[in-house]
C-alpha positions in Angstrom: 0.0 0.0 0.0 2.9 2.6 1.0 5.0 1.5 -2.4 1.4 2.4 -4.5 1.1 6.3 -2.9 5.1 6.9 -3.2 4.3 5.8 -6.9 1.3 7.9 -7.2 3.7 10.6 -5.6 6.1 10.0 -8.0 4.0 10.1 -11.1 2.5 13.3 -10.2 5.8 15.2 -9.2 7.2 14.4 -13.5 3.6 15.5 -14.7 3.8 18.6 -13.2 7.3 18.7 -14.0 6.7 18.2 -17.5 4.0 20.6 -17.8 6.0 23.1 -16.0 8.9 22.5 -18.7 6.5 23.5 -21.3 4.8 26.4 -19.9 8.2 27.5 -19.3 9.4 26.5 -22.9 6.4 28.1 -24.5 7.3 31.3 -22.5 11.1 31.9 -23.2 9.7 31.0 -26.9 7.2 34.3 -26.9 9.6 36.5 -25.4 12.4 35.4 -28.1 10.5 36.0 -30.7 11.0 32.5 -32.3 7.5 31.1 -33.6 7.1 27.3 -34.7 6.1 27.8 -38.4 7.7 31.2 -39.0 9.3 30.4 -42.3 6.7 28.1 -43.5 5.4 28.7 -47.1 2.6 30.9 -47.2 -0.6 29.3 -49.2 -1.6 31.1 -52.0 -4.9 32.5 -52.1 -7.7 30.2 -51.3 -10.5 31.9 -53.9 -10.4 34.6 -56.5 -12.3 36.9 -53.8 -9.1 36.8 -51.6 -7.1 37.9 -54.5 -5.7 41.2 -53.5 -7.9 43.8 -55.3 -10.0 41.3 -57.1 -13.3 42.3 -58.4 -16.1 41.0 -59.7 -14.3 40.3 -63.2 -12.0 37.3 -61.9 -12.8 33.9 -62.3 -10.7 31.0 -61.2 -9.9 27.9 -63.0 -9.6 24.9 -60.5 -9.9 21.7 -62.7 -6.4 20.5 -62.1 -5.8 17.7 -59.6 -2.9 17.5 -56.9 -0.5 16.3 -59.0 3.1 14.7 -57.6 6.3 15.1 -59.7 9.4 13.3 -59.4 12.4 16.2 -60.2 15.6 15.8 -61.4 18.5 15.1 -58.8 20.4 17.2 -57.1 23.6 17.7 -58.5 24.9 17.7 -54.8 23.7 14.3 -53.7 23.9 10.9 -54.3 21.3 10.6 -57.5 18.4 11.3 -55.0 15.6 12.7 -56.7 12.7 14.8 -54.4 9.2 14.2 -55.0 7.5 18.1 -56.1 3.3 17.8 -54.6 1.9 21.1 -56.6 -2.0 21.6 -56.4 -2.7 24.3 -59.4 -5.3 26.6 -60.1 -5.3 29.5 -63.2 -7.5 32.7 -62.6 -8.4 34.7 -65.7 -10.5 37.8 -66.3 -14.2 38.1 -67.4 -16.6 35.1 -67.2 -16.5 33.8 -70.8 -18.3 30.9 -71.2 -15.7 29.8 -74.3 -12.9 30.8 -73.0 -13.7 28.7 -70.0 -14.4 26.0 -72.6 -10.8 26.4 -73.9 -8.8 25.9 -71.0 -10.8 23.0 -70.3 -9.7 21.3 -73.7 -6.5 22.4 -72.7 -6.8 21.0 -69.7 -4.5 18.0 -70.4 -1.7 19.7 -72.4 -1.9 22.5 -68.9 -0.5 19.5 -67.2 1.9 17.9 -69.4 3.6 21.5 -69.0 3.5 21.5 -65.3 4.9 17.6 -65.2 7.1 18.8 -68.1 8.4 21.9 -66.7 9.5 20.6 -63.0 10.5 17.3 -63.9 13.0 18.8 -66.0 14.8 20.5 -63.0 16.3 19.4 -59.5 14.8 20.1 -56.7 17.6 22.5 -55.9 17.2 24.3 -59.3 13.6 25.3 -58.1 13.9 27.2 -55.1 16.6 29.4 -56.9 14.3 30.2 -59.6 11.8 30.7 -57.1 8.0 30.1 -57.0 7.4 33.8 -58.3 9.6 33.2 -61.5 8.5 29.9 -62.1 4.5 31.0 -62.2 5.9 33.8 -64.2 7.4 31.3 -66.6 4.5 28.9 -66.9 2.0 32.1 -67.4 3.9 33.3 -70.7 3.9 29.3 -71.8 0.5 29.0 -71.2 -0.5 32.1 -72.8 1.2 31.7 -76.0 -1.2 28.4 -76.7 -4.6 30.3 -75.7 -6.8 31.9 -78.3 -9.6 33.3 -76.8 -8.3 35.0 -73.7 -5.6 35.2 -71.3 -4.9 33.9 -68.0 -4.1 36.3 -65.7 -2.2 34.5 -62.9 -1.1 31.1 -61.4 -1.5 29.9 -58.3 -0.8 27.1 -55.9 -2.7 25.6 -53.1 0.5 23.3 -52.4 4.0 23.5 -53.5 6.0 20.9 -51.2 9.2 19.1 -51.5 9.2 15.8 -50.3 12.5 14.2 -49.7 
């Protein structure tokens, strides 16, 4: 009976230990400055109507699946290749029934030039273009094959390396 309360004593004494070590974690944390997440990727915008001055000309383009890309390897290691999870989406102006018709014919060669375009590079080669140029890039590509309209941006719900 005496060996079950100094267990019971015991016990208690490292839970409140723990919790004291992360109440005081969480607080030298705050003060520092140092937030989990800080340098996270920040998620493109969720709808057209979160789109920094957006109005009630935009329409978004969110046929595309979450597709998963093996890249190149980095020239630095040992023939590893990183697997590249990108989730698209195209906004465009106006709400043009035939353009909309378009991309969605275009639907298939849209992704061959996404598969196309980051299977072609390490994973390495990617962040120092950055995700700003490469939209950029893919923009002006997809561009030059529409006829009826323009795409006006590219976005990403996710754009994560997997090692």
């Amino acid at each position: 009976m005496k060996s079950r309360i100094e267990t019971n004593t015991i016990l208690t004494a490292i839970v409140i230990a723990l919790c004291a070590l992360i109440f005081i974690s969480s607080v030298i944390a705050i003060i520092a400055g140092k937030r989990p997440g800080m340098n996270l990727r920040r998620s493109d915008p969720a709808s057209v109507e979160q789109i920094k001055g957006a109005d009630d000309n935009l329409s978004a383009f969110k046929e595309f699946t979450t597709l998963r890309i093996i890249t190149m390897p980095n020239e630095d290691s040992q023939g590893n290749a990183s697997i590249l999870v990108v989730t698209p989406w195209l906004s465009y102006e106006g709400s043009d029934s035939a353009f909309y018709e378009e991309l969605v014919s275009r639907k298939r060669l849209f992704t061959s030039f996404f598969v196309e375009y980051f299977s072609s590079r390490s994973k390495n080669a990617l962040l120092s273009i950055g995700e700003k140029n490469i939209k950029r890039e893919l923009l002006d590509k997809f561009n030059s094959e529409l006829r009826l309209g323009q795409l006006s941006a590219i976005y990403f719900d996710d754009y994560i390396f997997l090692d």
